[in-house]
N, C-alpha and C positions, 0 to 999 in steps of 0.2 A: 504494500500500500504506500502512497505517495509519502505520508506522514510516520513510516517506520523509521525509526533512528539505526542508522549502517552499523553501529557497531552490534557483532551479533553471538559474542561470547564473551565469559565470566572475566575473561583473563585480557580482555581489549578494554576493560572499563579502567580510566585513571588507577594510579597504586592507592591516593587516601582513600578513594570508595572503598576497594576490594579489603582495606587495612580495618576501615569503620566496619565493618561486616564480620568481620572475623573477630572483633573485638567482643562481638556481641553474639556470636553462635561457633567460635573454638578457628581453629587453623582448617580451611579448603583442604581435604583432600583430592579429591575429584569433582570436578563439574563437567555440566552437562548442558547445551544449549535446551532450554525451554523453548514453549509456546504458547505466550501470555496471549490476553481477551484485549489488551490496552498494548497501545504502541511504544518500543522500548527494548532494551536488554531485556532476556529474562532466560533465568538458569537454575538448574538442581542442586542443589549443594552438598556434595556429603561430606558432612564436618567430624571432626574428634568428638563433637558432643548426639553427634546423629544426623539426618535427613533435613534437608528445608529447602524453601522455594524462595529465589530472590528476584526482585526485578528492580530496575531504575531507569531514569529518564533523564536527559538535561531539568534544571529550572525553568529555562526557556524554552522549552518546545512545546508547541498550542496544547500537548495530551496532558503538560503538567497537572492541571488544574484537577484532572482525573485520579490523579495518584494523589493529592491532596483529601479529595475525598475519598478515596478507600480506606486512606489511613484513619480519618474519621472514621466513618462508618463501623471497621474494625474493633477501634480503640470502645466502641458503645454495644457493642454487640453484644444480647443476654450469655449466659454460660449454658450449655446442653444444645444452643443451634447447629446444626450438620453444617458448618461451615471449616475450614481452617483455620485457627487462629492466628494473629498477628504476635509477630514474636518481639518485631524491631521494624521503626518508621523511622528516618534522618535525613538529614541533608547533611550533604557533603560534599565541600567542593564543588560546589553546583551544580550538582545531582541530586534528586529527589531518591532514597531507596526503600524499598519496600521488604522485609522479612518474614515470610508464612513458614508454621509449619507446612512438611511436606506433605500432600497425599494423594496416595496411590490408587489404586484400584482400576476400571476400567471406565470409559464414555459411555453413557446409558446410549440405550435403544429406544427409540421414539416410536416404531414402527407399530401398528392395529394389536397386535397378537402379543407383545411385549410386557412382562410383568412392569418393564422398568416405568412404563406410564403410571402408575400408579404409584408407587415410588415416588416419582416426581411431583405429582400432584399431594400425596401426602404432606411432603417438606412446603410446597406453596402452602398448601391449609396451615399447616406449624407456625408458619412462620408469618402470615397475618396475625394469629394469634399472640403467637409470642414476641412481636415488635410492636405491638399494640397497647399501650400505646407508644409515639415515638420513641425509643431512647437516647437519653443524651440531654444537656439540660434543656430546658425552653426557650424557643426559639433560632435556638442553632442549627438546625438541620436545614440542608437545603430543601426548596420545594420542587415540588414534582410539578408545579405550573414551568418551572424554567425548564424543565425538560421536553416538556409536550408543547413548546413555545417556538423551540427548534423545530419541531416536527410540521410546527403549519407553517414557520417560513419554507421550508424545503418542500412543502404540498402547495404552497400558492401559486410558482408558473406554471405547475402543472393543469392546475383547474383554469386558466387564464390562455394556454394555451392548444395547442392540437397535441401535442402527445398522449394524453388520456382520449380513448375512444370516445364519439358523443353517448350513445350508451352508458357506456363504465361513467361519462361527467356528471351525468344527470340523477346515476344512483349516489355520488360522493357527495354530489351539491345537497340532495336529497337529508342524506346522512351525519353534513354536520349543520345543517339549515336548526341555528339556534343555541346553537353549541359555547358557551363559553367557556375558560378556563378555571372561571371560580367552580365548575361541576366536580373539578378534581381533585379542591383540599380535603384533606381527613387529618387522623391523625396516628399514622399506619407508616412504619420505613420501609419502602418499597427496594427492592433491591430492581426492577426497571427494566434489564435485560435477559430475562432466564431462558436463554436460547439451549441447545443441544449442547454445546460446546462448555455450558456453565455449570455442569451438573457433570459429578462422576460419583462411579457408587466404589466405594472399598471395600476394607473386609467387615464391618458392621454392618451390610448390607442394606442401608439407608441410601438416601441419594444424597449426596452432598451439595452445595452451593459453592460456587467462586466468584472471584469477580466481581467488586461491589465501587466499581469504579462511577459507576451514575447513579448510586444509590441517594432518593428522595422521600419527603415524608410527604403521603397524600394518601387519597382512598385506600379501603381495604382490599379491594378487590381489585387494582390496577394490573399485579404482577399476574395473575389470571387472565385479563385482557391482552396482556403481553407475549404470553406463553400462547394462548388461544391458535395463533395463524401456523405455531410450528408445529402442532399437531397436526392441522390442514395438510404442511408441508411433506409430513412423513406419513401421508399415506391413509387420517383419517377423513371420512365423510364431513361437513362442519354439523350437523345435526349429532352425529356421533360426538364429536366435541361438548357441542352443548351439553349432551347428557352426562357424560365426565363430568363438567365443570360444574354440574346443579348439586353434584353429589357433597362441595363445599361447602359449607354457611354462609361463609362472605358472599361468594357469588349469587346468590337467592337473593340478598339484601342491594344489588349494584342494578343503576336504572339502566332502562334498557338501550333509550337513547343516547344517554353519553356514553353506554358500555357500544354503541354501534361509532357512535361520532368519533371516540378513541380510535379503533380497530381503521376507520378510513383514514385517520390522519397516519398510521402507521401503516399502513398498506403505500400511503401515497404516497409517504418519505421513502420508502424501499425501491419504490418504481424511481425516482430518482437518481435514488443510490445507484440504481441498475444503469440511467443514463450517463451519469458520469465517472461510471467503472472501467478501470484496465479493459481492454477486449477481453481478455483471457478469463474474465468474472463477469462478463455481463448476464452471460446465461445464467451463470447459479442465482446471480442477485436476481434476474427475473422471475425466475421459479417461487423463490420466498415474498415477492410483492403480488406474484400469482397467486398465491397462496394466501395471502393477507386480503387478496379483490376477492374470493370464493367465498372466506367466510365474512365478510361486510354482504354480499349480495344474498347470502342466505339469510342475513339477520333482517335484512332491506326487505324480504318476501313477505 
């Protein structure tokens, strides 16, 4: 991606990084290139004192602000959430770093027949529950309106222009006709993005969560509306969806109009993504805004 930072192993990061790191989880024996969710170094570490997962970013590169919040997000995060926990957050040297434990296990299956859908959906239920209300003191948390803020500047030429089919305009126009962003405060830490790639199950056999790089506080039911289209994506019906998703509480409780108006502004930011993706991505990126127009058009019915 345009915004990955070149340096792409443990051992190319300045000496005081790699020095502050060690200081704080024992002497590197072996690393290992990683593959963080957020733009950046990111590597395995096996230390004298055990396993972990590091990453870092310049100060200055636009993704810092990401790694600001994860560091948050972490440092608040109840005790018993299937998360990793943060071991070590610093600057240095004008590097932002980041210290998780490490963990292992494998990438869930998203696929119809999959126990891991459930699984997954468990941990989303948890964990409305158990971020609920925000944590962290009052008012600090960022909002989930600046997240979903980005998403309708990135949806606006599209509805403005010919790239959305007229068909597909008129069910989006449809879809957020009323829509504001006040529908979306709560008082719920939404962790925002719970894609395939944010979930791995270990040997506890839970689904775990990573990634808490856009994590905001708003409804209870957003990270559900989120999750919604990559089920589409792998393969389920969106009606099948829906009846997964009623099987939560929060979801039963989330209106139906902004749970539709969300789902179109995040379909339409993906169709975008798609347009100004490497070649080498546009198709996937298409597939997943296809995916997010399937299930907006069944909610639209």
């Amino acid at each position: 991606m345009k915004d990955r930072v070149t340096i792409s192993h443990w051992e190319s990061l300045p000496f005081d990084v790699r020095r502050s790191v060690e200081r704080e989880i024992g002497q590197v024996l072996h690393a290992s290139s990683g593959q963080g969710l957020v733009a950046g170094v990111s590597a395995h570490l096996q230390t004298e004192r055990g396993e972990f997962f590091a990453k870092a970013v310049p100060a200055s590169h636009p993704s810092a602000y990401r790694y600001v919040r994860e560091r948050w997000a972490c440092q608040v995060l109840p005790d018993g959430l299937p998360t990793p926990r943060l071991h070590w957050g610093g600057d240095q040297s004008g590097w932002l770093v980041l210290v998780h434990e490490h963990l292992g296990g494998r990438r869930v299956d998203l696929s119809p027949r999959s126990p891991d859908v459930g699984l997954v959906l468990n941990t989303l239920g948890d964990m409305a529950e158990a971020l609920t209300p925000c944590p962290g003191a009052s008012g600090e948390a960022p909002d989930i309106t600046d997240n979903v803020a980005l998403l309708q500047t990135q949806a606006a030429p599209l509805l403005d222009g010919a790239i959305v089919e007229a068909s597909h305009r008129a069910m989006f126009d449809e879809a957020l006709r009323g829509f504001s962003l006040d529908q979306l405060h709560g008082d719920t830490l939404a962790h925002y993005d719970p894609n395939r790639n944010a979930f791995r199950i270990p040997g506890d056999g839970r689904a775990h969560i990573i990634g808490w790089s856009l994590a905001a506080c708003g409804a209870a039911w957003i990270d559900l509306c989120m999750f919604a289209p990559r089920l589409v994506q792998a393969g389920h019906p969106p009606e099948r969806v829906e009846k997964l998703l009623s099987k939560i509480p929060v979801w039963r409780q989330a209106p139906e109009k902004t749970v539709t108006a969300l789902a179109a502004l995040w379909a339409l930011s993906r169709l975008a993504r798609a347009q100004s993706a490497p070649p080498d991505e546009r198709a996937g990126r298409a597939r997943v805004a296809a995916a997010g127009r399937s299930w907006v058009a069944y909610r639209s019915t």
